[in-house]
N, C-alpha and C positions, 0 to 999 in steps of 0.2 A: 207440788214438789214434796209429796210425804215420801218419796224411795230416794237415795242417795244415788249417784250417778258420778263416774267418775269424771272430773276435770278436762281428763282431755277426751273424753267422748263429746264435750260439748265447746269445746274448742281448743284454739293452740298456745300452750306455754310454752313461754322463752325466756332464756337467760339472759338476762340484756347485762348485768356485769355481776360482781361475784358478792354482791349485798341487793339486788334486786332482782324479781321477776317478772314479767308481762304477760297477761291473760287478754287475750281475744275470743271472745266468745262468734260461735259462727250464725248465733242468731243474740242481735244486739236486745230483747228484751230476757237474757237471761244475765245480762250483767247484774244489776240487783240483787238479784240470788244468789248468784256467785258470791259478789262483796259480803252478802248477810251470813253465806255459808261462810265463811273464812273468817270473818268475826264471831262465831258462835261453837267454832272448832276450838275456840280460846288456847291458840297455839302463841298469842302475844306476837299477829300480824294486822300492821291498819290498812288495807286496800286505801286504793285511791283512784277511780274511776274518773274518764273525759269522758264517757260517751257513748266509746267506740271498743276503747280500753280499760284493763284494768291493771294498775302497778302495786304490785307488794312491794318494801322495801323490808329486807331480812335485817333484825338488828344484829347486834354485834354480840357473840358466847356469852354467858354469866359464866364465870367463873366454877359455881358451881356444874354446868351442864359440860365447863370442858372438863371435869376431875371425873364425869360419867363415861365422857367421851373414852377416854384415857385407860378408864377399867373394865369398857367394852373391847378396845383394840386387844389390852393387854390379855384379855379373855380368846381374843380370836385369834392373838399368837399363840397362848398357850394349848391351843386348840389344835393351833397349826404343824406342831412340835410334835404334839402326840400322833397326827398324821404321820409326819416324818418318822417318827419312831416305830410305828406300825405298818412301814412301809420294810423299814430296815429289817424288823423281825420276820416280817414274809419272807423277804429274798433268804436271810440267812437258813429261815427252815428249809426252802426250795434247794440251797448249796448244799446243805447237810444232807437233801436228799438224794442227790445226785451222787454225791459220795459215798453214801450207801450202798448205791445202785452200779456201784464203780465204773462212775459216767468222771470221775475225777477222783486225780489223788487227797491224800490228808493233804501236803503241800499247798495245790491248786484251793485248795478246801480254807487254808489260812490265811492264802493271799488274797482270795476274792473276799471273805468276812474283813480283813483289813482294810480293804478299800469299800465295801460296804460301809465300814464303820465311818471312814474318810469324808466319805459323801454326805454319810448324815451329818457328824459335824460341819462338817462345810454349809449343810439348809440348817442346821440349826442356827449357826451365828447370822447367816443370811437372814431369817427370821428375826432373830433379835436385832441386828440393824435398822433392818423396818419399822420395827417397833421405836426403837430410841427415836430414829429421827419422825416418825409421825407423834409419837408423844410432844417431842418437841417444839411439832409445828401446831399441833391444837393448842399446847398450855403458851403460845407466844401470842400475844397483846398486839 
């Protein structure tokens, strides 16, 4: 067992409810090592083998890891925004250049960047929503 071997090349995990999981190995003398691997991954999981199976039971956040939680999400909305807005700058150079190209008036030119602008607004508060309420539901006990 000196190479590391993914979990589920050696058998099937399952979610059996939302604080445990089940490992079936598809050859029962790899349980052992399994159990030994997940105790020695020191992720703070105690296996618990019959036999045939094996049951993690996931504890419950520290406190701390949900405040990690919380400044990763907020990291991958901020992330998400700058998308958006780099979204919004392409089209707007694409309108500009059509306008150039007097494929469209200045007019048509002001009302599309308006509604440009509308849409980003609109995914940006959309993104922040997401954000409040999954903040909300990591830091909730």
């Amino acid at each position: 067992y000196g190479t590391i071997t993914p979990l589920k090349q050696v058998g099937n995990v399952n979610v059996l409810d939302s604080h445990t999981l089940s490992i079936t190995p598809w050859d029962r003398s790899l349980i052992q090592a399994i159990d030994k691997a997940i105790l020695e991954a020191n992720l703070g999981l105690n296996p618990m083998s019959d036999g045939t199976n094996i049951k993690v039971p996931i504890p419950p956040l520290t406190e701390e890891r949900r405040k990690d939680l919380v400044r990763l999400i907020k990291k991958i909305g901020e992330d998400s925004k700058i998308a958006v807005r780099n979204v919004r700058r392409d089209a707007n150079e694409h309108l500009k250049k059509a306008q150039k190209e007097k494929k469209m008036t200045e007019d048509d030119l002001k009302e599309s960047e308006d509604k440009t602008q509308k849409l980003t607004d609109d995914h940006i508060k959309l993104v922040d929503d997401i954000l409040k309420h999954k903040e909300k539901e990591i830091l909730e006990v």
